[in-house]
C-alpha positions in Angstrom: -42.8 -78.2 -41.3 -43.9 -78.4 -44.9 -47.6 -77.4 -45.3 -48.5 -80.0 -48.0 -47.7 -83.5 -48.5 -46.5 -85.4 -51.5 -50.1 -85.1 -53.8 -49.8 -81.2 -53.1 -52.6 -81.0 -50.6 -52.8 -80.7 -46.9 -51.6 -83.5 -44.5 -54.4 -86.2 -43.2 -57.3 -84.7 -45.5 -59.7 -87.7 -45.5 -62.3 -85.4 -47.1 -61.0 -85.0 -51.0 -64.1 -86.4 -52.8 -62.1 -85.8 -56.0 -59.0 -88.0 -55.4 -59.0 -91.6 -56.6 -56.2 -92.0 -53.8 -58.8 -91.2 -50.9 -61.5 -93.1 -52.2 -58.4 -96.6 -51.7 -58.1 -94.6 -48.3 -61.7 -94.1 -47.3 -62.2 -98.1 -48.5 -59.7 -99.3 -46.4 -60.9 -97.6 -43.1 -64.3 -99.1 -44.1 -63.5 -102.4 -43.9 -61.7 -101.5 -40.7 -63.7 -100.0 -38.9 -66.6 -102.7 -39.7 -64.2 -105.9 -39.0 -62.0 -104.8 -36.2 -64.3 -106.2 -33.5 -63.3 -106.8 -29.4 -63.3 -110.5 -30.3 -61.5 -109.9 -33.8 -58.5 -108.2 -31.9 -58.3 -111.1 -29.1 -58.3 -113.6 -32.3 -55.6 -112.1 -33.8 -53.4 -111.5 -30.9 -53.4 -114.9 -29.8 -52.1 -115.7 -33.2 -49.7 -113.4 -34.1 -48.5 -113.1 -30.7 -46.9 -116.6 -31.5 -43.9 -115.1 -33.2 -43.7 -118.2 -35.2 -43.8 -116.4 -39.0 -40.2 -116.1 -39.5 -36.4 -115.5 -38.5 -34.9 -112.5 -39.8 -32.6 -109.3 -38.8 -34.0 -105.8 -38.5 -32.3 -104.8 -41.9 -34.1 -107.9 -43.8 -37.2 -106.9 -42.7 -36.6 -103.2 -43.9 -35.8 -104.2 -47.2 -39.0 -106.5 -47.5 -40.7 -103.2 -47.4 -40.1 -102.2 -50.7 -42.5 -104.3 -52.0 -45.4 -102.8 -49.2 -48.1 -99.8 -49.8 -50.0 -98.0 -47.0 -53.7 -98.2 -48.8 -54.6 -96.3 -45.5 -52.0 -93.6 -46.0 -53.4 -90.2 -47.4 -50.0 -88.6 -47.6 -47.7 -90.7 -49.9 -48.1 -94.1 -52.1 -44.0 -95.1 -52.0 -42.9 -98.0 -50.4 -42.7 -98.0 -47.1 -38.7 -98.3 -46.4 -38.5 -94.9 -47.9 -40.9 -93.8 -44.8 -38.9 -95.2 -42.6 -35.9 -93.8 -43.9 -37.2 -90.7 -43.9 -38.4 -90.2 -40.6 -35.3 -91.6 -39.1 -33.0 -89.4 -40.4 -35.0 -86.4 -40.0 -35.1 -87.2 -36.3 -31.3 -87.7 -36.5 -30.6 -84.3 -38.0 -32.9 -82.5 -34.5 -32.0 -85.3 -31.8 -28.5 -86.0 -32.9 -28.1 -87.9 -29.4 -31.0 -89.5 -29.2 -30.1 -92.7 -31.0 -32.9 -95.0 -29.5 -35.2 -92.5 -31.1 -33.4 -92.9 -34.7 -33.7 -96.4 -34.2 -37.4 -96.5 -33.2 -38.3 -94.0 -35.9 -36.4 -97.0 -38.5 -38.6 -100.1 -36.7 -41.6 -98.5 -36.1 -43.4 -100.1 -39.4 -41.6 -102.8 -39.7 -45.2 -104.5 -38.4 -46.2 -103.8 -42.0 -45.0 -106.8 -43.2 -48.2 -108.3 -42.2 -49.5 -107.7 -45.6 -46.6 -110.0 -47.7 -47.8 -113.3 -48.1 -44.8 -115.2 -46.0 -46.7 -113.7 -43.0 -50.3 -114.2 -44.1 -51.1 -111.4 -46.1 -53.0 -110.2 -44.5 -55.4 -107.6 -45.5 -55.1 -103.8 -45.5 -57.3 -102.7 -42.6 -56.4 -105.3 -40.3 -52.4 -104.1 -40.7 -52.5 -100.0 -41.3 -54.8 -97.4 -40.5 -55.0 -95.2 -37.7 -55.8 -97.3 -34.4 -58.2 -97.1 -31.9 -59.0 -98.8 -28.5 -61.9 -102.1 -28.8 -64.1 -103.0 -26.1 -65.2 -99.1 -25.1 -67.3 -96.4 -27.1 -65.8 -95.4 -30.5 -64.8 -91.8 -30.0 -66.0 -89.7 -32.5 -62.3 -88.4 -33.2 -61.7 -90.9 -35.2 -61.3 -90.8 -39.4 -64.5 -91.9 -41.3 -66.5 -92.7 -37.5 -69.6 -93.0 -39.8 -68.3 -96.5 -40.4 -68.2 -97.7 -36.6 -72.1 -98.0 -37.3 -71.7 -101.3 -39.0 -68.9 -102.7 -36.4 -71.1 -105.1 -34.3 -69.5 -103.7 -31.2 -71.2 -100.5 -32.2 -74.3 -101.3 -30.3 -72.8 -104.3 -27.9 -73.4 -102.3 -24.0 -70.8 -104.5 -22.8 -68.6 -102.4 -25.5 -70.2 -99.0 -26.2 -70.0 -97.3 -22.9 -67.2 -94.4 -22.0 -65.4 -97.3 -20.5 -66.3 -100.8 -21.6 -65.0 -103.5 -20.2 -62.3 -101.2 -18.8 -61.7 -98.7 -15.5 -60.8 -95.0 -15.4 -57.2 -94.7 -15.6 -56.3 -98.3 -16.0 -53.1 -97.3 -18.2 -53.1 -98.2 -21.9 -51.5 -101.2 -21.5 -54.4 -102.6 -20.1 -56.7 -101.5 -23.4 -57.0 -103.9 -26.5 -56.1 -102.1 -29.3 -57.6 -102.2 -33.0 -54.9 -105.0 -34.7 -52.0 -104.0 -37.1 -48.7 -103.2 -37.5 -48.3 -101.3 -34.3 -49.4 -103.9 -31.7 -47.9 -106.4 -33.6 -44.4 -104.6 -33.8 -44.8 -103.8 -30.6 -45.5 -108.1 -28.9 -42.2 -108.7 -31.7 -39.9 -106.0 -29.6 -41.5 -106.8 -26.7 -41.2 -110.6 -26.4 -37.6 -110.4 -28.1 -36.6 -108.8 -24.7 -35.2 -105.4 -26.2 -33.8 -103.1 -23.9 -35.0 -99.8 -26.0 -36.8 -97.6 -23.4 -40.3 -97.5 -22.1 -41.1 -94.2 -24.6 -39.5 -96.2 -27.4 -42.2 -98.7 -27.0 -44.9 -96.4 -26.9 -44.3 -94.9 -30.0 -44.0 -98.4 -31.5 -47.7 -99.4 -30.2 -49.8 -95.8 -29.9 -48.0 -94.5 -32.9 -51.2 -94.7 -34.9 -53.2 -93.6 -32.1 -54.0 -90.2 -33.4 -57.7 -89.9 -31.8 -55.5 -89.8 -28.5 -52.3 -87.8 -29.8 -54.5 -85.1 -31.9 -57.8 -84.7 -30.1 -57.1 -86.0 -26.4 -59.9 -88.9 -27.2 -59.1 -91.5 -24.7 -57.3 -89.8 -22.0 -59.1 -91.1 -19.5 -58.0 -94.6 -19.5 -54.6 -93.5 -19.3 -52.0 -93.5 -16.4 -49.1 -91.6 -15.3 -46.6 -93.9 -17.3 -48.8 -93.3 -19.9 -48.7 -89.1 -20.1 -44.8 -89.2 -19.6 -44.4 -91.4 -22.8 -47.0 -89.4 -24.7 -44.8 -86.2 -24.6 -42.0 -88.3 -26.9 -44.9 -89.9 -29.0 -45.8 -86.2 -29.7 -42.4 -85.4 -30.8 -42.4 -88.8 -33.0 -45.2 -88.2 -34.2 -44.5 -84.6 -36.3 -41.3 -86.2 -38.1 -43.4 -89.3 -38.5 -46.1 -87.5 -40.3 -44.1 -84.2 -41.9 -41.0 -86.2 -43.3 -43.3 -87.9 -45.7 -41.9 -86.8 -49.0 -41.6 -88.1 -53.1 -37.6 -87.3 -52.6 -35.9 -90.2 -52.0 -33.4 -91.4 -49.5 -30.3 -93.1 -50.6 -30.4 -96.2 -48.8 -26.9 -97.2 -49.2 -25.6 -94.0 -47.9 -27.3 -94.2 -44.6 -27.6 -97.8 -43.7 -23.6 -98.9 -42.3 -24.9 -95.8 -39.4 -28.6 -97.7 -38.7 -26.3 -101.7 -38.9 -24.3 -99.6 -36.5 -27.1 -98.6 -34.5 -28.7 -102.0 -34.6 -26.0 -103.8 -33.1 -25.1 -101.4 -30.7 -28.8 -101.8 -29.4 -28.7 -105.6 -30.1 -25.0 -105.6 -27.3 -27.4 -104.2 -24.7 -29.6 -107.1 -24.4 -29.2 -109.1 -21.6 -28.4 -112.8 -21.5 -30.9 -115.5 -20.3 -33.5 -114.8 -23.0 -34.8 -118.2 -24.6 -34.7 -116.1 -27.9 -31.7 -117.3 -30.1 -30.5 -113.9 -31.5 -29.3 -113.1 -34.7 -25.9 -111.2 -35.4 -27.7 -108.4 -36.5 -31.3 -107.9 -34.3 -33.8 -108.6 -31.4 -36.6 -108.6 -34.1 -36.8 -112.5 -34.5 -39.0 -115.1 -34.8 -41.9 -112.7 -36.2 
């Protein structure tokens, strides 16, 4: 794994005071932290779990990446397709056989498109950022916590307690999430009826989890479903984070394998969905 990432410094360093890239980082987890509120998150779900922004195949929405930034991201400033591209084929080089994890790796952004205004451009901290759960204590494993002090859930009791609004063990997907790109890739996959496995989806939602992934915050809402997936989120999660890099992938030689891939994924769903599908992807109506 490469030791430094593509400004030359160590990977997710929020504390360089003298780069003009974290101070766009440490303003974007700001804002976050302030507006992403229990009530905020129910809001936005309700809304964006409509899946009425747009038709499209998983291809079409990769390319409408090149025009997206991660303002969050301390590690690289390119366009986000290049991450993508970048993480998928690293996996593919060290899981050669594991082509539903090639395939997540390639979709598991795709959520970013949040922030082009065809889906309501909507504004950087309430797409990208690391994630955390709403409606219990913010744990102090979390980037910039400082910031939580201004969230009005900061001081709710119904909210800041160990548990919240939530029991011991109630399995993650039973916690509300911080919104973004994760939860909302996740509802697309999910409600599209895509036959990727249960792991697959993890990675897709907890992805940006890292106060659970790196520091174990949180573990105590989790079930067993829940630890089994976390051992592939781990493994996502170094090629996710170390394939970052200024070097480019050339789209054009890798996309007829990921087409391939898609529509070999795309055969495995089952009929009797009210979804119509496109030639090319489950990831419709967004």
């Amino acid at each position: 794994m490469p030791e430094n990432n593509a400004f030359g410094q160590s990977f997710r360093d929020y504390n360089n005071a003298d780069s003009e890239r974290q101070e766009i980082v440490e303003r974007t987890y700001r804002l976050q932290h302030i507006n992403q509120t229990y009530d905020f998150v129910k809001k936005m779900r309700e809304e964006y779990g409509k899946l009425d922004k747009a038709e499209m195949s998983i291809w079409e929405c990769c390319e409408l990446l090149n025009d997206v930034v991660d303002e969050s991201d301390p590690d690289l400033d390119e366009p986000q397709i290049m991450h993508l591209l970048q993480s998928a084929e690293a996996i593919r080089k060290d899981y050669p056989d594991e082509d539903w994890l090639h395939l997540t790796a390639l979709i598991h952004d795709l959520g970013k498109i949040l922030l082009l205004p065809q889906f309501g451009q909507l504004p950087q901290w309430a797409v990208v950022g690391d994630i955390f759960p709403v409606g219990c204590a913010f744990d102090k494993s979390n980037v910039h916590y400082k910031y939580f002090e201004e969230n009005p859930d900061y001081k709710n009791p119904n909210y800041n307690t160990k548990n919240g609004v939530y029991s011991q063990g109630c399995g993650l997907n039973n916690v509300l999430m911080s919104f973004g790109h994760d939860d909302y890739m996740y509802l697309v996959a999910k409600e599209n009826g895509t036959t990727l496995p249960s792991a697959a989806l993890f990675i897709i939602r907890y992805h940006s989890l890292y106060p659970l992934h790196k520091c174990g915050a949180y573990e105590h809402l989790m079930n067993g479903e829940d630890r089994e997936n976390l051992k592939w989120l781990k493994i996502f999660n170094n090629y996710d984070l170390y394939s970052k890099s200024k070097v480019p992938i050339d789209v054009e030689e890798v996309k007829p394998y990921y087409l391939s891939l898609i529509e070999k994924v795309v055969n495995l769903v089952g009929g009797g969905n009210t979804v119509v599908y496109s030639i090319q992807s489950f990831v419709e109506l967004m």
